[in-house]
Kinemage of the C-alpha trace (Angstrom):
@kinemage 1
@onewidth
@group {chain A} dominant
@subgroup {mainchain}
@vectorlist {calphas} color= white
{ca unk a 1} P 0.000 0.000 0.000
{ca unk a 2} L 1.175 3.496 -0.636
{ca unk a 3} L 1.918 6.001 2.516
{ca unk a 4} L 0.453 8.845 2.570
{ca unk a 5} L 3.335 11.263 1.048
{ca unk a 6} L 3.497 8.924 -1.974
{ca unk a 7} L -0.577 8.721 -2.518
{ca unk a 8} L -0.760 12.551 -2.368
{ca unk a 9} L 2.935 12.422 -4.850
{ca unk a 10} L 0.990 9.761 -7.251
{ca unk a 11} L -2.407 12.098 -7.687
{ca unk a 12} L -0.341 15.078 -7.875
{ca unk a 13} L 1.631 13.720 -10.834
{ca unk a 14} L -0.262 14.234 -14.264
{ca unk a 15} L -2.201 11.696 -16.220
{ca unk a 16} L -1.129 10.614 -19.862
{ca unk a 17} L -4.514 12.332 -20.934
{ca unk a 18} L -3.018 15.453 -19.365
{ca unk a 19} L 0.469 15.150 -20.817
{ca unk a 20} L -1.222 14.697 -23.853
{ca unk a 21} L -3.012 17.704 -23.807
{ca unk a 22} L -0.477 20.260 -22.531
{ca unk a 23} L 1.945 18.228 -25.484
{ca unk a 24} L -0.854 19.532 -27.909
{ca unk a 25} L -1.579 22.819 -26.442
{ca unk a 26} L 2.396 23.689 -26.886
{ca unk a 27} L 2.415 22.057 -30.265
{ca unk a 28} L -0.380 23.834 -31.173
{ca unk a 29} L 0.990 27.483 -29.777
{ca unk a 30} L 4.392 27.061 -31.932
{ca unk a 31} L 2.233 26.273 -35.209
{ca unk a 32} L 0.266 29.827 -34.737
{ca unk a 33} L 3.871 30.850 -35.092
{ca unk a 34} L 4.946 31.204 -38.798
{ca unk a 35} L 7.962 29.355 -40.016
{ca unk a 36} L 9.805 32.360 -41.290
{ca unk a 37} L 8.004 35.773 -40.263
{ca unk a 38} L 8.510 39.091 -41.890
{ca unk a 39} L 11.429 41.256 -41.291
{ca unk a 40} L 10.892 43.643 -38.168
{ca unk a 41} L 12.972 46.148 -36.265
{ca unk a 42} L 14.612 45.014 -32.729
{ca unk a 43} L 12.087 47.399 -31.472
{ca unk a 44} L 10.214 44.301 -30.740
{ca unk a 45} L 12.791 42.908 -28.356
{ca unk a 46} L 13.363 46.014 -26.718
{ca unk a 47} L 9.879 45.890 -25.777
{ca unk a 48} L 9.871 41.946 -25.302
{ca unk a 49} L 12.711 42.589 -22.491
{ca unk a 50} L 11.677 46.207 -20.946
{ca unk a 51} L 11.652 44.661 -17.774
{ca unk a 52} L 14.582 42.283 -17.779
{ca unk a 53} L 18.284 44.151 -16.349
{ca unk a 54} L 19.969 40.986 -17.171
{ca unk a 55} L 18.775 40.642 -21.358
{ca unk a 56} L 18.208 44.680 -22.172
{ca unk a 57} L 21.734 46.245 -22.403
{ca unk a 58} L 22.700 43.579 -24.392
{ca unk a 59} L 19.233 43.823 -26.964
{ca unk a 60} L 20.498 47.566 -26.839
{ca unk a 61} L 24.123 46.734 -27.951
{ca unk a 62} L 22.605 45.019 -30.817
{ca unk a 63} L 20.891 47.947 -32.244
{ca unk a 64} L 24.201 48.927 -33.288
{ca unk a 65} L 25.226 46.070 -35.538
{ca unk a 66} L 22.088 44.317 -36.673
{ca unk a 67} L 18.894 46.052 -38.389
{ca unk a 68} L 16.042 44.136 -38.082
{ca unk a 69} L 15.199 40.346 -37.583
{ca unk a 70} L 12.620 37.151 -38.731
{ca unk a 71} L 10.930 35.317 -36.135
{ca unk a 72} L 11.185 31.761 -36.901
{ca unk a 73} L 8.738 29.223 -35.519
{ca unk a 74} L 9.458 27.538 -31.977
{ca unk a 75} L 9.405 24.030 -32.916
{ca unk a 76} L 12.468 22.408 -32.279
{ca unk a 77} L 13.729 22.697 -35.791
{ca unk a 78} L 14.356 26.362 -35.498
{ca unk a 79} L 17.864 26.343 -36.216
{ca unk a 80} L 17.822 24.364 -39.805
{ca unk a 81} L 14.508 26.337 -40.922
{ca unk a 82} L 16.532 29.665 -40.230
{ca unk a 83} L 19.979 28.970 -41.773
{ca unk a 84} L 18.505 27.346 -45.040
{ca unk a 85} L 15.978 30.154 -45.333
{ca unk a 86} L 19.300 32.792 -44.637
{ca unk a 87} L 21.116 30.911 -47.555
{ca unk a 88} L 17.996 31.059 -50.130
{ca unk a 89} L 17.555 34.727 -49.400
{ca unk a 90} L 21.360 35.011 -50.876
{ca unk a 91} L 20.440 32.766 -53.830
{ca unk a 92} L 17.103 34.750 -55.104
{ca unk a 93} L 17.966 35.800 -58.669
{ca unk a 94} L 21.767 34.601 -57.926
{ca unk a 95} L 22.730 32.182 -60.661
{ca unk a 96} L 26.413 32.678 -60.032
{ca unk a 97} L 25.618 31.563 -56.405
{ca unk a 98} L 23.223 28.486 -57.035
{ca unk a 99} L 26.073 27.560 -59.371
{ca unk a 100} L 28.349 27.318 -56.450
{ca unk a 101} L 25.654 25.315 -54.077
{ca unk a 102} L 24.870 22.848 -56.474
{ca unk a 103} L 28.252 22.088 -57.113
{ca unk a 104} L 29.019 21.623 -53.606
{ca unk a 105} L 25.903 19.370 -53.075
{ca unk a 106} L 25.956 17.282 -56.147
{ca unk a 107} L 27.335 14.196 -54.465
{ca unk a 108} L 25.518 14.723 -51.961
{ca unk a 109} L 23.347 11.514 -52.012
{ca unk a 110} L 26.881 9.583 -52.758
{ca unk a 111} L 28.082 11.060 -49.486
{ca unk a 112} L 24.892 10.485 -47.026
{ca unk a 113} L 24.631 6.263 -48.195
{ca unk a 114} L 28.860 6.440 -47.628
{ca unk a 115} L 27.399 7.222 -43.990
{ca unk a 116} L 24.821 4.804 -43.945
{ca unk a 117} L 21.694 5.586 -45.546
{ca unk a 118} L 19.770 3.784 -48.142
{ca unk a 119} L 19.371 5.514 -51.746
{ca unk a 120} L 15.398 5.548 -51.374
{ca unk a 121} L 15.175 6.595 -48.286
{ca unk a 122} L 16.520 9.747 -48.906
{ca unk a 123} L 16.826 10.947 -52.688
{ca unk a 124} L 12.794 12.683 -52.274
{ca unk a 125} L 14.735 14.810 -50.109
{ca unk a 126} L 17.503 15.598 -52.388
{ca unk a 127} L 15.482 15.925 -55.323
{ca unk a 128} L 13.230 18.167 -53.503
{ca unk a 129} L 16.009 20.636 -52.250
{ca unk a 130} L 17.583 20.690 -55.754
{ca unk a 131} L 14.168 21.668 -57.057
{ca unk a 132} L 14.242 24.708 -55.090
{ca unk a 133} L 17.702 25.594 -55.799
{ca unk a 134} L 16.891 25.749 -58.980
{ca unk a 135} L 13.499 27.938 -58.353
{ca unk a 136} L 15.273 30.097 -56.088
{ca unk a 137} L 18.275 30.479 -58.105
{ca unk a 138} L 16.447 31.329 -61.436
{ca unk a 139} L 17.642 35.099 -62.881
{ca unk a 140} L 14.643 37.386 -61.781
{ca unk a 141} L 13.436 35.536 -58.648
{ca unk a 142} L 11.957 37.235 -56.211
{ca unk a 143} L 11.124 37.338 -52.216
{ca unk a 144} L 7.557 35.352 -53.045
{ca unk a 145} L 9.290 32.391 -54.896
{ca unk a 146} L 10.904 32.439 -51.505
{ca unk a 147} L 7.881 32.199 -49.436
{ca unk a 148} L 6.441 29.885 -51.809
{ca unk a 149} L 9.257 27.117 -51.238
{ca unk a 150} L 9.681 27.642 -47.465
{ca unk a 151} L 5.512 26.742 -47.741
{ca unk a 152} L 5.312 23.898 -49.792
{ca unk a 153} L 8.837 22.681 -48.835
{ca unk a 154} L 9.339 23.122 -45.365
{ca unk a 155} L 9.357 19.683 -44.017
{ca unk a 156} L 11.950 18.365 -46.939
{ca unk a 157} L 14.239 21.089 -46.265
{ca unk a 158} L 14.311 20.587 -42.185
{ca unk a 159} L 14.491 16.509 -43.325
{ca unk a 160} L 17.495 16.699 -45.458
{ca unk a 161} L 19.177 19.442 -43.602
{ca unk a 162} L 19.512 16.954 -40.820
{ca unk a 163} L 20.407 14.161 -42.852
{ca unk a 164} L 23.237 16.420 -44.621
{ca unk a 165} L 24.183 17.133 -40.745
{ca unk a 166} L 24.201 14.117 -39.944
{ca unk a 167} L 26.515 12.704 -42.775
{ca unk a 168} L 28.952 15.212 -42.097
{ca unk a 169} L 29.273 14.197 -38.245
{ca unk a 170} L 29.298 10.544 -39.261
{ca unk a 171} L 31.670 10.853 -42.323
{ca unk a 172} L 34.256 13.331 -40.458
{ca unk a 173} L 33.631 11.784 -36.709
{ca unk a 174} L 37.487 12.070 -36.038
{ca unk a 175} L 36.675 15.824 -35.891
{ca unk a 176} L 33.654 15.768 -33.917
{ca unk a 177} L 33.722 13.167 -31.454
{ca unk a 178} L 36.079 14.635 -28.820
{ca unk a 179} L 33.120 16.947 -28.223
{ca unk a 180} L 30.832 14.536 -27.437
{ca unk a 181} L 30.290 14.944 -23.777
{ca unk a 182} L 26.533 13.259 -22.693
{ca unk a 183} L 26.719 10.334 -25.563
{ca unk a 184} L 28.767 7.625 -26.153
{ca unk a 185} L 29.530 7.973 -29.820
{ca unk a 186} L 28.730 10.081 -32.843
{ca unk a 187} L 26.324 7.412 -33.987
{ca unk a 188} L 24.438 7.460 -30.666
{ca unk a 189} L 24.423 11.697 -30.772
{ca unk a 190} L 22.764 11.552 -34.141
{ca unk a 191} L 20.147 9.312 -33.579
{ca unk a 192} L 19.907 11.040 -30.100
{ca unk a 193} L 20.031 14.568 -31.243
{ca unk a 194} L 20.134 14.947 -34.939
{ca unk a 195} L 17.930 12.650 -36.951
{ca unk a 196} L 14.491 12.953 -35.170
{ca unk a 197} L 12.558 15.613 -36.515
{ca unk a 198} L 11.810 18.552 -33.403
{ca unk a 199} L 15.360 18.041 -31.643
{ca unk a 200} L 16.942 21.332 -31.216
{ca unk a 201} L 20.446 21.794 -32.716
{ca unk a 202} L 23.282 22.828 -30.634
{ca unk a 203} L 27.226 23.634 -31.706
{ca unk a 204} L 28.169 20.927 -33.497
{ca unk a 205} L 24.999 20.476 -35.717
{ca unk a 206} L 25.878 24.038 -36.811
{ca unk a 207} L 29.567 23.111 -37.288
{ca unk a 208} L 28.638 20.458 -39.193
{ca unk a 209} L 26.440 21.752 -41.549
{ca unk a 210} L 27.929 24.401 -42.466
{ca unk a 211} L 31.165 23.222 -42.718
{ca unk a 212} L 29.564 20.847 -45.485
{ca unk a 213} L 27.486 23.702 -46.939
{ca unk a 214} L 29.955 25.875 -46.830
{ca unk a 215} L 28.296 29.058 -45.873
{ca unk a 216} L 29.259 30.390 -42.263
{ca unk a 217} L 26.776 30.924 -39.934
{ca unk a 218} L 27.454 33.974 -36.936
{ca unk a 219} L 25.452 32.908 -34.115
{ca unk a 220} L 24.797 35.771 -31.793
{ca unk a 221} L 23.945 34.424 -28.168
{ca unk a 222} L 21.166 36.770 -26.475
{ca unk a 223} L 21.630 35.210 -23.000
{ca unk a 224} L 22.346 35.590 -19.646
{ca unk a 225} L 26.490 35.543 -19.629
{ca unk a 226} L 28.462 38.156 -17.985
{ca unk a 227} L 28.662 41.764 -20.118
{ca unk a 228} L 26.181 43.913 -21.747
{ca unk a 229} L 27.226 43.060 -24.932
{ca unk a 230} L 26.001 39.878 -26.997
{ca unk a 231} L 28.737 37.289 -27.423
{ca unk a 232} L 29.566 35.838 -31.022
{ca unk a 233} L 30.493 32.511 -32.673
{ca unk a 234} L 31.653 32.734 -36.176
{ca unk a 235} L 31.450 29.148 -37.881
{ca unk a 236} L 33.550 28.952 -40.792
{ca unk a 237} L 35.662 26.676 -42.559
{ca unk a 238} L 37.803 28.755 -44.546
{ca unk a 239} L 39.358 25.308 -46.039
{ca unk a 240} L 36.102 25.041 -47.716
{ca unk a 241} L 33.756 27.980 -47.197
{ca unk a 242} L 32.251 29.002 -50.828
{ca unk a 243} L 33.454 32.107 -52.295
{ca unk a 244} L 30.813 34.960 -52.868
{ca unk a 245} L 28.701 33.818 -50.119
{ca unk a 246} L 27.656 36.228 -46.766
{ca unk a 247} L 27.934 34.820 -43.906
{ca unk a 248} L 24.019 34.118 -42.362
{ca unk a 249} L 23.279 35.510 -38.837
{ca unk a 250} L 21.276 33.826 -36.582
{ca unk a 251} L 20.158 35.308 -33.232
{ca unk a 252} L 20.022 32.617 -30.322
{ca unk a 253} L 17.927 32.766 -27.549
{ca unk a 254} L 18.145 29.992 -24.845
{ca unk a 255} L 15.889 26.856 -26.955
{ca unk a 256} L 15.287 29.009 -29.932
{ca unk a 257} L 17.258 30.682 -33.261
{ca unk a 258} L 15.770 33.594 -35.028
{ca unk a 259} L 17.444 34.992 -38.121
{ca unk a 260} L 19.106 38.723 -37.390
{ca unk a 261} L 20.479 40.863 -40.355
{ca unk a 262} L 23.299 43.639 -39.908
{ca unk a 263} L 23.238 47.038 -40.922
C-alpha cells in the first residue's frame, strides 16, 4: 500500500490524458507561429525585455550592428529552418551563387549512403532541395518564390538538412567526437540529437552543416552571460567555405534561433 506522502505524490503527478493535452496545447501554440516571419525592427525585443536588467543592455548593444530580424517558428527545428531560409535569401535571382551550391551538393546523395543511408530513403529529399535551388536560383526571382518554397517545402528542407548534418558528423567523426560529452559515440548523438525531426540543434549540428554547406553561420547568443554586450560565434571553414557567399546571422535565444540581419 502506498503512505500517505506517496498517494498525495501519485495524484499530484499528471495523467497521460493530461500530458497529452499540454503536449498539444504547446504544439499547437508554436504552429500559430509562422515558419519564417517578416522582417521587423529590434524594437520588438526592446519591448519583449523592458523589464529584464539581465537581457536589455545587451538587446540595446545590438541595435548597433544588426537592423532588423525574422521570427522563426518555436518548434524544435528552429535552427535548420533559419539557416537554409538565410542561404535562399542570398540565392534569389543569384545564378552565379546556385552555381556554387549545387556544385558543392551534387554528391551529396553519394556522401549520405557512404554514412549509412539507403538511396530511397533519402533521394525525395535531395530531389526536392535541388528543385528549389533551382526555383530560387532562377535570374529574376523574387522574395515570393521564396515564401512559396519555405511553404510547400518546409518539411523536406528541415528533413534533409539533418540528414546532410548528420553525414557530415558521421563521415568526419574524427573531428567531432572529442566533443561529445553526454553520448557515447557520434552514432548514438545523431540518432539522439540529430535525426528525429523537433530536436533542437546545438554547436556541433551548426559546425557540421555548415562546414559541409559551406556558408558560415554567426550565431549571436542573447543570454544571460556576464557583459552587456552579446557574445559571437563565427562558424567557418575557410578550407572550404564558398566564395561569394555572406555569412548568415542567426540570433540565439536559450531553446530558440531567429534569423538577425546587420546594418
Amino acid at each position: 500500500r502506498l503512505g500517505g506522502a506517496a498517494m498525495t505524490e501519485a495524484l499530484d503527478r499528471p495523467g497521460d490524458a493530461e500530458i497529452l493535452a499540454q503536449e498539444r496545447e504547446v504544439r499547437e501554440q508554436a504552429e500559430s507561429v509562422p515558419l519564417v516571419g517578416p522582417q521587423v525592427s529590434l524594437d520588438e525585443l526592446k519591448t519583449q525585455y523592458a523589464g529584464n536588467a539581465g537581457f536589455l543592455p545587451k538587446v540595446e548593444s545590438l541595435e548597433k550592428r544588426f537592423l532588423g530580424l525574422r521570427r522563426t517558428r518555436p518548434d524544435g527545428n528552429c535552427f535548420y529552418r533559419a539557416y537554409i531560409f538565410g542561404i535562399f535569401e542570398q540565392l534569389l535571382g543569384r545564378t552565379d551563387r546556385q552555381a556554387a551550391l549545387v556544385g558543392r551538393t551534387q554528391g551529396a546523395l553519394e556522401d549520405c549512403m557512404k554514412a549509412g543511408y539507403e538511396r530511397v530513403a533519402i533521394e525525395d529529399f535531395y530531389d526536392e532541395f535541388a528543385s528549389c535551388l533551382g526555383r530560387i536560383g532562377t535570374e529574376g526571382a523574387q522574395a515570393a518564390v521564396l515564401q512559396e518554397v519555405l511553404d510547400e517545402c518546409d518539411g523536406y528542407l528541415v528533413c534533409w538538412a539533418r540528414i546532410l548534418t548528420s553525414m557530415q558528423l558521421k563521415l568526419q567523426r574524427d573531428q567531432y567526437e572529442a566533443f561529445l560529452s553526454s553520448h557515447s559515440s557520434i552514432l548514438d548523438f545523431c540518432a539522439q540529437e540529430v535525426d528525429p525531426m523537433a530536436t533542437e540543434a546545438d554547436h556541433l549540428q551548426i559546425a557540421a552543416l555548415s562546414s559541409y554547406l559551406g556558408v558560415p553561420v554567426c550565431v549571436v547568443y542573447l543570454d544571460r552571460s556576464d557583459g552587456d554586450a552579446a557574445a559571437e560565434h563565427l562558424f567557418k571553414d575557410e578550407s572550404v567555405a564558398l566564395q561569394g557567399f555572406p555569412t548568415v546571422h542567426l540570433l540565439y535565444r536559450p531553446g530558440h534561433y531567429d534569423i538577425i540581419y546587420p546594418r
